[in-house]
N, C-alpha and C positions, 0 to 999 in steps of 0.2 A: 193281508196288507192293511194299517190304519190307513182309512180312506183322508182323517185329517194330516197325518202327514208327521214325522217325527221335528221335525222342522218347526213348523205351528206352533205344535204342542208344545215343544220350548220359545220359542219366541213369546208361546202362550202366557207362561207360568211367569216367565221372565216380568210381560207388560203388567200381569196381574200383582207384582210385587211395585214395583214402581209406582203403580197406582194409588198402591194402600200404603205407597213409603214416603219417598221424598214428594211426588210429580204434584201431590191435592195439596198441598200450599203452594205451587209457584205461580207466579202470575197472574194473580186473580182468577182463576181460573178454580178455584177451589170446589164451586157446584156441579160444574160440568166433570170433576175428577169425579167428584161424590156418584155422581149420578153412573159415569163408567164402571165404576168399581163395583156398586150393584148389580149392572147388567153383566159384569163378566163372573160375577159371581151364581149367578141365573146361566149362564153360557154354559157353565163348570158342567153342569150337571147332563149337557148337549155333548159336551167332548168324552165325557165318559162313557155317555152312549153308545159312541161311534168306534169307540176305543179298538172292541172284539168286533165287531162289524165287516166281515168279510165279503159282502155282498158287494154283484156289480152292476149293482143297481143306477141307472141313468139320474135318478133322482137322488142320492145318497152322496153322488160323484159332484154331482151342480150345487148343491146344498154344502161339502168342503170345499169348493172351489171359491165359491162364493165367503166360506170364513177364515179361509187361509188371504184373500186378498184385503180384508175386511181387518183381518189382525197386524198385515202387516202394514196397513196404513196405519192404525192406532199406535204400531209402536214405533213410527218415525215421531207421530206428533210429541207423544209423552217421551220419546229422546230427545229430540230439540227442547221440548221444554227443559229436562233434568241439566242440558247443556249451557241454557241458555241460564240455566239459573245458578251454576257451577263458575260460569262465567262472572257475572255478577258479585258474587262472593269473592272472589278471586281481586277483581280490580276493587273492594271493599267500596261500589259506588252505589247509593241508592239515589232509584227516579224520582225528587221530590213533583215533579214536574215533566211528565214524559214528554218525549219526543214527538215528531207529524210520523217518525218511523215505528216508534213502539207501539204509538196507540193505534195503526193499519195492524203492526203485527199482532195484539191483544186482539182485536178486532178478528184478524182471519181466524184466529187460532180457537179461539173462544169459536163460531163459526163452524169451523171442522171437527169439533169436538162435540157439536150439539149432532152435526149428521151422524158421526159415526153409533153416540148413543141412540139415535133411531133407527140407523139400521140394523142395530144389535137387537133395541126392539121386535124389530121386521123375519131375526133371524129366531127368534122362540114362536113365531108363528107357525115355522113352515116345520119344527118341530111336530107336529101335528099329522105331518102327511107323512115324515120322514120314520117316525117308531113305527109305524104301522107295518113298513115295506121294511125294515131294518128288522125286523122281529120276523118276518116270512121268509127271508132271504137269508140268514144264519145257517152257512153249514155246520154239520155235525165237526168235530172237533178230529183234527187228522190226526190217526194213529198212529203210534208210538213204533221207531226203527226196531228192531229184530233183527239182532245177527248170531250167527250159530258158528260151534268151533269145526265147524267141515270146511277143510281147507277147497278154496275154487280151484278147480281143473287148471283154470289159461295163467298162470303167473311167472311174469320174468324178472328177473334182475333184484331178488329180494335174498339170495344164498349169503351174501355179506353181511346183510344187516340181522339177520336170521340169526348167522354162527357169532355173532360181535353180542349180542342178545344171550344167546345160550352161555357163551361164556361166561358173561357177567352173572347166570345163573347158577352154574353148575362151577365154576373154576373160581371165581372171587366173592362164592358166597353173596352177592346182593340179594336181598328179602324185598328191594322196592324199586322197580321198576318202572316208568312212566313211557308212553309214547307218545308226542304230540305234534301236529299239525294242520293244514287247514282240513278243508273236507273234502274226500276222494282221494288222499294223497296216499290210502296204502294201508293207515294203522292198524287196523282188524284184521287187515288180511297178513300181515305181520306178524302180530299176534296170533293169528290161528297158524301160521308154520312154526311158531315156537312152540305154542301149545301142543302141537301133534307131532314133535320133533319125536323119534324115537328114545335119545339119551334124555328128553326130558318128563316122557313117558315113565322112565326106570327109576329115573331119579325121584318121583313124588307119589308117597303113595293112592293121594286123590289127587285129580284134577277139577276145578269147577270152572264153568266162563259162563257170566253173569254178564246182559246187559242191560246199563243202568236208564240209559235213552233221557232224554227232554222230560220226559214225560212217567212220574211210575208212582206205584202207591208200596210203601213201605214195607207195611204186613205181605202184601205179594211178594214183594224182593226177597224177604228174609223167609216165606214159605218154600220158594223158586231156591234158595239157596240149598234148604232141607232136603227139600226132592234131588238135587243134585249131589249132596253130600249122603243119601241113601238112610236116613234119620226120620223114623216114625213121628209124628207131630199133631197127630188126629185130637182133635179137643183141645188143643194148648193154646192156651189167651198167649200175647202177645209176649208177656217178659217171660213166657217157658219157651218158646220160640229161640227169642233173645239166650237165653241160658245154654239150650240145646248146642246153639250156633258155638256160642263160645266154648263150651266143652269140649267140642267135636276139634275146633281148630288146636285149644288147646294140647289139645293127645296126638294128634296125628299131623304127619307129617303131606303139606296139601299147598297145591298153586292155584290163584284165586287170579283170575281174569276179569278185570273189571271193563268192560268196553264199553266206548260208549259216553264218558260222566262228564254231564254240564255243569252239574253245583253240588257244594256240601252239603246241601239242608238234608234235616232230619240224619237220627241218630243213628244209620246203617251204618258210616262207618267207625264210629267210634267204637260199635261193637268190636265189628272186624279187626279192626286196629289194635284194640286193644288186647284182643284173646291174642294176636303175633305177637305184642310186645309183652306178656304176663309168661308163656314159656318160654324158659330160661332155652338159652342153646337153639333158639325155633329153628329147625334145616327150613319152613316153609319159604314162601316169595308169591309176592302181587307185582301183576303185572296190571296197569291202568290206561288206558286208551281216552284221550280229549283232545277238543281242538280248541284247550284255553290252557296254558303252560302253567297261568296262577293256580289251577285249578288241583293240578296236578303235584305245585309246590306247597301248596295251601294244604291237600292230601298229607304231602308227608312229615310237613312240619305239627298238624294237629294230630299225626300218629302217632309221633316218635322215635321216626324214623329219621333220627338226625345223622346219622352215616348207612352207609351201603344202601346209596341210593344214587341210580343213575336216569337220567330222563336222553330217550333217543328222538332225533326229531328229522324223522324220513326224508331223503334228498325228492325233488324232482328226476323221471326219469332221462339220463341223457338222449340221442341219438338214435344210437344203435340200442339201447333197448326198448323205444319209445316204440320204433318202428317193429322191431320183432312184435310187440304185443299188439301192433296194429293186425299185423299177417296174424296171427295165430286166431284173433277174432273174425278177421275177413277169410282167411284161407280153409284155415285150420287146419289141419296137418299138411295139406298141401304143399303151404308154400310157408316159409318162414322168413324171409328177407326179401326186401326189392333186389334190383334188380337195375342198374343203371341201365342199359338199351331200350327198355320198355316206357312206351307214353302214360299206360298207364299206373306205372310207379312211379312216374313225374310226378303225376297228381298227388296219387297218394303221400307221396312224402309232404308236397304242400299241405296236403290235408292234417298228415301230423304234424307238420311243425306248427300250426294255430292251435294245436292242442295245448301247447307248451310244457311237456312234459307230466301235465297231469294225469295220474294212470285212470282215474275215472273217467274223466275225458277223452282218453284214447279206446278208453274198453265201451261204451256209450256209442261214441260217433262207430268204430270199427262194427258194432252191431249195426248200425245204420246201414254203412257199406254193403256190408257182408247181406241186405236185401236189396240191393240194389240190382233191377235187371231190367235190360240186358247191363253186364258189367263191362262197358265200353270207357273210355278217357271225356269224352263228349257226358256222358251221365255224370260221369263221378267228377269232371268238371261242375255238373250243374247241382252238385251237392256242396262242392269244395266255397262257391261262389253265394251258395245262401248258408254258410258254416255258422252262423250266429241262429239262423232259425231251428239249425241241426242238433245246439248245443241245448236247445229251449224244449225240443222237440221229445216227449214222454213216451216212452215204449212201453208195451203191455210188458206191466209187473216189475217195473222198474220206474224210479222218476226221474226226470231230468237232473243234466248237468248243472242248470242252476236253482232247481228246486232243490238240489242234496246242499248247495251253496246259501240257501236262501235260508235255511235253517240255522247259521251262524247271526245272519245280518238280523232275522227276527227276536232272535235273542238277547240283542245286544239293549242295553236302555235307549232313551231318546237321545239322551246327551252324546252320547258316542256314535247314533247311526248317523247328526247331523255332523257328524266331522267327519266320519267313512266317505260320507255320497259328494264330501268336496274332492273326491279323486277321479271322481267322473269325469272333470272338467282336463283334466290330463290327455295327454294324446299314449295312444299303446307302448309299453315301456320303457315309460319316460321315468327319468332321475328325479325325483324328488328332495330340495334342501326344507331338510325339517323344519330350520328356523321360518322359513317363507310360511310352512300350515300352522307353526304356533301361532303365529302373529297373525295371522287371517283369522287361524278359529277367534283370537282375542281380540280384534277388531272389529266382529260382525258379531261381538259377544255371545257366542257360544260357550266361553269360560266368563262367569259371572257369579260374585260375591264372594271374592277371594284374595286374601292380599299377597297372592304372589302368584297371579294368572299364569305367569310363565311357566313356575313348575308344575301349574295345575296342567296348563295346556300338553305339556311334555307327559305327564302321567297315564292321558284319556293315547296318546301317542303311545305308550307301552301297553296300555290294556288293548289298542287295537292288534299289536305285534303280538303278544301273548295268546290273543286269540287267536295266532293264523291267519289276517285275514290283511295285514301287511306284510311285507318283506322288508328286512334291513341289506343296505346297500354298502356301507360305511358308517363303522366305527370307532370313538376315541377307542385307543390302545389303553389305556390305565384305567378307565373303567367301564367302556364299555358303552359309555354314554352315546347316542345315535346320532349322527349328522346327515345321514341320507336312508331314503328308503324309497320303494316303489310296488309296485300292484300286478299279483300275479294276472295274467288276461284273462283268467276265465273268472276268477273275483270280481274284475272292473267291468265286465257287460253283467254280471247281478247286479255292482252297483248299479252300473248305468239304467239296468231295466227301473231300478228302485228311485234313483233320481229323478227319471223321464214321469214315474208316475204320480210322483209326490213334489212335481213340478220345480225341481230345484235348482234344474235347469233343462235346457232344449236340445233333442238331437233330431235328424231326419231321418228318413224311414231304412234308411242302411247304414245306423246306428253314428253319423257322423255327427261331432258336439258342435251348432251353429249359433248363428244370433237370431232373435224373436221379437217382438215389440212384446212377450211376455216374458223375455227374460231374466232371469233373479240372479245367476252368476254367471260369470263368460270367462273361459279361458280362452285368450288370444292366439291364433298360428295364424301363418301367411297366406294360408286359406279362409280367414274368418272377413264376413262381409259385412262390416258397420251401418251399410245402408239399411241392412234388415230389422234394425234397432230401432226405427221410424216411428215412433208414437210411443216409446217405451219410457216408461215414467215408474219405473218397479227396478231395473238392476240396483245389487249391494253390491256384488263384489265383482271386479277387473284383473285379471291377471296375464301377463305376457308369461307364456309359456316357452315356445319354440322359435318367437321371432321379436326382430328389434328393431320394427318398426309400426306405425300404425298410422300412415299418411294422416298425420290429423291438420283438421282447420275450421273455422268456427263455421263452414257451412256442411260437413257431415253430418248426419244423427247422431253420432257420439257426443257430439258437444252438446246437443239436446239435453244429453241425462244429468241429474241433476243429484242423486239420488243415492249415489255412492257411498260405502264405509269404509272399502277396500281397496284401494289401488296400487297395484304393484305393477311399476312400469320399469321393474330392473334391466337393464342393460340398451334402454331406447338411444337410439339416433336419433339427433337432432334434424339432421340433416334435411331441408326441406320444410320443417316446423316453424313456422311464426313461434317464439319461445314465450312474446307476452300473448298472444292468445292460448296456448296451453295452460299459462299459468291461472289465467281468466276463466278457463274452464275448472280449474281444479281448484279454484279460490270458491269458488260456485258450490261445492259441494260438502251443505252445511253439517250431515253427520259424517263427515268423514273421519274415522277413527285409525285408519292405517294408511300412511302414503311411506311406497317404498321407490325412493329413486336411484338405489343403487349402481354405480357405474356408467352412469350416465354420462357418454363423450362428451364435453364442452359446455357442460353446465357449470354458467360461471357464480353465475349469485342467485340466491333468496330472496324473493321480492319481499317489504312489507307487508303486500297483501298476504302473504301468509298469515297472517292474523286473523284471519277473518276465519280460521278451523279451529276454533274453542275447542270444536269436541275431541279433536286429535291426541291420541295415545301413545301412536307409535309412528317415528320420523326415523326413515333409513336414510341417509345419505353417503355412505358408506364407500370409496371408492372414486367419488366426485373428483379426480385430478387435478381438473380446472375451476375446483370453485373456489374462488377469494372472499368470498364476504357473505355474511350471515345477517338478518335483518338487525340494526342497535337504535335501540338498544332490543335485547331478546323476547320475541311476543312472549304474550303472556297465555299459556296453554296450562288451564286449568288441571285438566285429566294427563296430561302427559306421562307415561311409563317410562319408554325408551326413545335415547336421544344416540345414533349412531352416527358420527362423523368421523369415522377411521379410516387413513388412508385417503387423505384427503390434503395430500401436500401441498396445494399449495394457499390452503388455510394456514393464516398463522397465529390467528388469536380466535377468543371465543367471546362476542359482544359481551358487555355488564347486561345481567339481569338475570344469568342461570337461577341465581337464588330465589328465585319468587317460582320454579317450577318443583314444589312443594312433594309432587305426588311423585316425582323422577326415580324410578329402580334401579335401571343401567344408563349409563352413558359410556360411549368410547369412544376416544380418539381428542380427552377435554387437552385441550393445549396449554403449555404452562408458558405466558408472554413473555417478551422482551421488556427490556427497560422501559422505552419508550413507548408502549401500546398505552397510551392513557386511560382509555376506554374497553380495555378487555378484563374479561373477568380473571381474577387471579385463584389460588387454591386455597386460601381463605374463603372463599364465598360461597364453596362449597357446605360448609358448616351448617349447613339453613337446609341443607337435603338428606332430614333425617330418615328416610326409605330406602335411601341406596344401597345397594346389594352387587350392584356392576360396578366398575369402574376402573375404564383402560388411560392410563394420562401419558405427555408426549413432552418429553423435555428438548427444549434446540438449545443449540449455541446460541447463549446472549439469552438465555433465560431469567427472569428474575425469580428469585425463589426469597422469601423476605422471612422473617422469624417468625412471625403471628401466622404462617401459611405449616411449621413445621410440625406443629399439629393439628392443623383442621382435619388430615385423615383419623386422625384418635378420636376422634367426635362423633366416627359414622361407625355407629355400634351395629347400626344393619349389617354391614362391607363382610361379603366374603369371598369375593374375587376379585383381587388386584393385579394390576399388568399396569409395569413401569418401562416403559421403552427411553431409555437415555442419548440414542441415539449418535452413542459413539463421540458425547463432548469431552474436552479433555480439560476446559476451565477448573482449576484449585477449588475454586471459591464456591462453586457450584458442584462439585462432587463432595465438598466438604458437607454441603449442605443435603448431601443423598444419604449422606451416611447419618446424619443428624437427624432425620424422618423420626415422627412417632406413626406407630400404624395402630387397628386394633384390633385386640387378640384374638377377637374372633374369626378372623380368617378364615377361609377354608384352601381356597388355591391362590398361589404368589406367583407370579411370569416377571422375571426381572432379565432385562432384555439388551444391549447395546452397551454398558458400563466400563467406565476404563478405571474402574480400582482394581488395585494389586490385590487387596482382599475384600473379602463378602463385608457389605455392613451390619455392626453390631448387632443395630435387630433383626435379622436373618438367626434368630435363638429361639430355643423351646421356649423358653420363658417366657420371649416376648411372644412368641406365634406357637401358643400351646395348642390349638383345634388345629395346627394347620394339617389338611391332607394330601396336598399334592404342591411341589415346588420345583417350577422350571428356572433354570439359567443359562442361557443359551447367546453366544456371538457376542461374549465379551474375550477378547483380545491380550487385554491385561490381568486378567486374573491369574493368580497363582495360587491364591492357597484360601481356605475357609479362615473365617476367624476364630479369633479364641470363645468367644460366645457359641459358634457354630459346632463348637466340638463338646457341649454340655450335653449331660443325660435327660433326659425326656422328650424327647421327638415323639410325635405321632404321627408322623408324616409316611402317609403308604405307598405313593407314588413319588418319582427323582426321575427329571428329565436335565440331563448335560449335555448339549450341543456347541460346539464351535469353542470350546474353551481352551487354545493349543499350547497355554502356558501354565493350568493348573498340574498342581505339584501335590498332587494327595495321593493316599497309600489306597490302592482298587482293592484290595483285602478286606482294608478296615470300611471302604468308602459301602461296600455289597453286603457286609457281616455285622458289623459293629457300631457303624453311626447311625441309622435309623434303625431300632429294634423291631419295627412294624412293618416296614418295607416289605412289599410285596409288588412291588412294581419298580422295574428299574431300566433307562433307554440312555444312550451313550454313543455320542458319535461324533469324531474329530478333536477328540480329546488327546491329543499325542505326547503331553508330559507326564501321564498315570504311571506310577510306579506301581512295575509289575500287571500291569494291562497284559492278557494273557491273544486279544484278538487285534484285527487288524483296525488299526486307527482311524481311518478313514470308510470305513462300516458303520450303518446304524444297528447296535448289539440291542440286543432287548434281553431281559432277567426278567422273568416271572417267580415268583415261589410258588413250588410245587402243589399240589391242592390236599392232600393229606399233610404237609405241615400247615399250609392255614386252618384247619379240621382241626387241628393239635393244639395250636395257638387258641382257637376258639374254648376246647376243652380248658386252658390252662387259664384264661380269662373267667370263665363259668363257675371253675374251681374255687378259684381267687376270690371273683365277687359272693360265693353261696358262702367263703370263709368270711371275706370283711362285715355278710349281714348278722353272719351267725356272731362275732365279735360284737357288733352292735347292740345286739339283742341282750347278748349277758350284759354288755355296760349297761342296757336300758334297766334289767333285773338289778343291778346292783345298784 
């Protein structure tokens, strides 16, 4: 385990860019930057030290402790600064003349900038004690897993996924196979009953199972291959080796088990790959075992293995066979099921359900048991009750449940293990909404130097899921895109061991997440005690987890902290809250980069002081029912990303001054005023927010909608999600002017919502909306028919969502077949004028296209485009 911490280390690299970027001109402060940027450049060479440093050495532990505290006070200072001076810029005000407050704050800052370069100093001293003991204390390098195709004696509940396996082998022809999941969940041993399946014995004339492990040297793999394929190779350099390999697959007909593969590097498989793709007609098949999904697509797109290719991804074991393979380890022939009358099958069941269906898990702990003596309810009680030490707990010639799990999280970069270890802060399987860990990981910058953090943040979110090592809970239906997920249990105590030790945050000794005066993030439940936060001058992040309250008042410790980036107080209670001391406290916390108030009962208004969080990124307000009024005119928040005020009835305008939030990506829920709102921002003023990318707007009765507003959207060439809610007005003059919109073509998804036109307006066309790929219209009343624009050739539109439209008048034939030729997604519900609607009306129908015509589609696209270059190319010769 890095004893500095994955955390650090990015926080590390982060301060060290800052330093040499914007942070050495702000403020006068220019020397004290110069002079940090040398010492952390002298650091560098400390952190790499420590990097492979497995030692648990007393001194090695005090010596990160002390530069994980040390760094992260460096990078408040140098974020206050880059805010403070982002600020600045923004209200375009220079100090001719500072203030009695600037020159205290020059003063501190300059000040804390000189100790921290001395104590950086102080930390290349102790250098010196620390190589000596870091160079004795290095163990040997842990060897590399070995798995063999002998099927294990004790296996249940794998006869489905086995014959669903063989099939796709031996009956549809598939040549590529994938298995993935986390780690313990099965794969190899999956893999080894297919491999020793008798029909797939007959079917191949070799068999090989290779594994690839963490860990391997090339030239072995491909010697290891030879020995296996019975291929003389004595004396052959490397590329006869290579040759050999390729020959052999070539000719003969053979299944290749690759188990085991963490990464593509080096050129093993392009070998392999390739000698299957060069014979014509190959009968052979690879089967590929990983607990990364990219790894395994990555596999077979660099193969060319662009069809017959299925990837299986092993369930959890249910109940009843979690429990059978408990008894078969504990009993072994004996006994195969509990036993409801029995005490001590009480236990045991409790014992497996902690397991959570993980078959390592259950085969692990069940050898536990199974030494357990005397075997009374009282013993295996006192196993069931320390099931965490159980799971940690290494049996001769085997490793534990979360060392076999630890081998994932080691593997992962910095950047991803410090967005893993914020699920620690979770209580046992708990729902997770993804937006809440984007916005975190991007508030406590974790996604950093990237202009569209959002999708960055959502990506390091699928490469966690690809590995295994999240669960998805809830998906969009059209593409798949994730809105919830959560953590299997026996992942989250790895994390948690990884968190606890890289200090990310605090549990106590029966692994419960608490508060600390050390600690760096806190997730809140009705259990969490604030008073233990007493001297804590270190938490970023805050979150309400499981409860909606948090008794605050300004004589808690909470109000203490000062120190925040993070706070998410979705669904708080007032009740009982002084509201301006809350907000006193929350005004207090100068890097605050994420405040989420979503849903907040009787949150009536936005103080001014909101002004006072420059550094603010990202503002939920989302849900607020009772709030009326927003600070006007609108601070001014230099770094601002997202601005969410949706569902927020009884707003009804949006202060002047959106336009000076320059940096704004999404906003929703912008309301388009009334006549009389003198003072609110109209959709003109949008024009000035050339980064938007979001954008949900909210038309009322009595809206004004003016001509110079009819194309401020055609201005935001970022925009590729729009969602127009009409809200069911029925004003002439005002749907005339809905239908008049310019939008811009770049779109990618259109949500047009509550409208009472007879028909769709004209820009709802390919012409106009040629990127577009997904288009909802849903709970308008009045429609009856598309327009004549809406029936033009060129859609690329892949997904059609029609809900609540009970007067459209379109043919279901032509609407499935013929108007979108891309369409591959199609949902339909309470549509009761469809001519020739074949299902019942009031159902939500879904249409997928089949996956061998998308397959088709793709070839016809491949075709087309290898036609249009080859076309090009002669006009280019001629």
């Amino acid at each position: 385990m890095d004893p500095i911490g994955p955390i650090v280390g990015e926080v590390y690299k982060s301060l060290q860019e800052q330093v040499k970027t914007q942070a050495q001109y702000a403020l006068n402060f220019k020397d004290q930057f110069k002079e940090m940027q040398t010492q952390l450049e002298l650091m560098q060479a400390f952190l790499n030290d420590c990097k492979d440093d497995k030692s648990k050495s007393q001194t090695v532990k005090t010596a990160s402790k002390h530069l994980r505290e040390l760094t992260y006070v460096a990078d408040d200072i140098v974020t206050g600064c880059q805010i403070r001076e982002d600020y600045k810029r923004a209200i375009e005000t220079a100090f001719c003349l500072p203030s009695c407050k600037e020159v205290l704050y020059r003063w501190d800052t300059g000040r804390k900038l000189t100790e921290i370069n001395q104590q950086l100093q102080n930390m290349h001293k102790m250098r010196a004690i620390i190589e000596p003991v870091s160079q004795k204390s290095k163990p040997p390098s842990p060897s590399s897993r070995k798995t063999t195709c002998l099927v294990p004696q004790k296996i249940v509940g794998l006869e489905k996924e086995t014959e669903k396996i063989t099939n796709w082998m031996l009956n549809d022809n598939v040549s590529f196979i994938g298995i993935a999941g986390m780690g313990g969940l099965g794969k190899t041993t999956i893999a080894q009953k297919v491999f020793n399946h008798k029909l797939v014995k007959d079917q191949f004339k070799k068999r090989i199972w290779v594994c690839v492990s963490q860990t391997y040297d090339e030239d072995e793999l491909e010697r290891s291959i030879l020995d296996m394929l019975g291929v003389e190779y004595k004396e052959f350099n490397e590329s006869d080796l290579q040759t050999k390999i390729s020959e052999f697959l070539m000719k003969n007909n053979t299944l290749i088990v690759l188990d085991d593969v963490w990464t593509l590097k080096g050129g093993w498989w392009t070998l392999i790959s390739t000698a299957f793709q060069e014979r014509a007609k190959h009968n052979g098949c690879i089967i590929v075992t990983s607990r990364n999904k990219y790894v395994i697509k990555g596999m077979a797109e660099h193969g060319g293995f662009n069809k017959n290719v299925e990837i299986h991804e092993p369930n959890l074991l249910g109940k009843v066979e979690s429990e059978k393979l408990f008894c078969k380890f504990v009993f072994g022939s004996t006994k195969t099921k509990f036993f409801n009358d029995s005490e001590l099958d009480k236990v045991g069941k409790e014992i497996v359900r902690k397991c959570n269906g993980l078959p390592l898990a259950i085969k692990i702990v069940g050898g536990v048991m199974s030494g357990v003596k005397p075997r009374t309810p009282a013993e295996w009680r006192k196993k069931c009750e320390k099931f965490r030490e159980v799971i940690i707990e290494k049996i001769e010639g085997t490793v534990s449940v979360i060392d076999s799990l630890q081998l994932s999280y080691d593997e992962l970069p910095d950047h991803l293990k410090q967005c893993l270890l914020c699920f620690a802060i979770y209580p046992d399987d708990h729902e997770i909404e993804v937006e809440q860990l984007k916005r975190w990981w991007i508030g406590e910058g974790f996604v950093r130097g990237t202009e569209s953090p959002n999708e960055e943040a959502y990506e390091y979110l699928l490469e966690l899921i690809n590995r295994c090592l999240v669960e998805v809970t809830k998906r969009r239906d059209f593409d798949g895109r994730v809105y919830k997920c959560k953590m299997h249990d026996m992942v989250r105590e790895m994390v948690i061991r990884n968190a606890k030790d890289d200090g990310f945050c605090d549990f106590s000794d029966k692994g419960k997440h608490i508060a600390t005066p050390e600690s760096l993030h806190l997730g809140v439940t009705k259990d969490t005690s604030f008073q233990s936060l007493i001297g804590n001058e270190k938490l970023r992040a805050l979150i309400l987890t499981t409860c909606d309250s948090i008794g605050f008042n300004k004589r808690i410790a909470l109000a203490k902290v000062k120190t925040l980036r993070v706070l998410d107080l979705s669904r708080l209670k007032l009740d009982g809250i002084n509201v301006d001391d809350l907000w006193h406290w929350i005004t207090s916390q100068k890097l605050l980069a994420y405040l989420n108030l979503h849903d907040v009962a009787d949150l009536k208004e936005i103080p001014p002081s909101i002004q006072k969080l420059w550094g603010l990124q990202i503002l939920v307000l989302e849900g607020c029912k009772s709030l009326r009024t927003l600070p006007s005119p609108m601070a001014c928040f230099p770094r601002l990303r997202v601005l969410d005020i949706g569902n927020c009835s009884s707003l009804l305008w949006i202060p002047q001054g959106l336009s000076t939030l320059s940096t704004l990506q999404e906003l929703f829920g912008f309301k388009i005023p009334k006549r009389n709102q003198q003072e609110a921002c109209h959709l003109s003023d949008l024009k000035k927010l050339k980064q938007l990318e979001v954008l949900q707007v909210d038309i009322m009765e009595g809206s004004l909608i003016q001509d110079e507003d009819l194309t401020a959207l055609e201005s935001l060439e970022n925009l590729r999600v729009l969602s127009i809610n009409a809200n069911g007005i029925t004003d002439d003059e005002l749907l005339q002017k809905l239908k008049d919109l310019c939008v811009p073509k770049g779109l990618k998804h259109l949500y047009l919502r509550r409208f009472c036109l007879e028909t769709t307006p004209a820009w709802i066309s390919p012409s106009s909306l040629p990127q577009l790929q997904f288009l909802c219209i849903e709970d308008s009343k009045e429609l009856i028919e598309f327009s004549e624009n809406f029936h033009e050739d060129g859609w690329m539109v892949e997904g059609l969502s029609l809900k609540f439209l009970p007067k459209l008048n379109e043919e279901w034939e032509w609407l499935k077949e013929k108007a979108m030729p891309q369409l591959r997604y199609l949902e339909v519900s309470h549509c009761n004028s469809l001519k020739s609607y074949p299902y019942h009306t009031d159902d939500l129908y879904i249409w997928e296209k089949p996956r061998d015509e998308m397959e088709d589609d793709k070839e016809v696209e491949r075709y087309d485009y290898e036609e249009d270059n080859e076309e090009e190319c002669n006009a280019c010769e001629d």
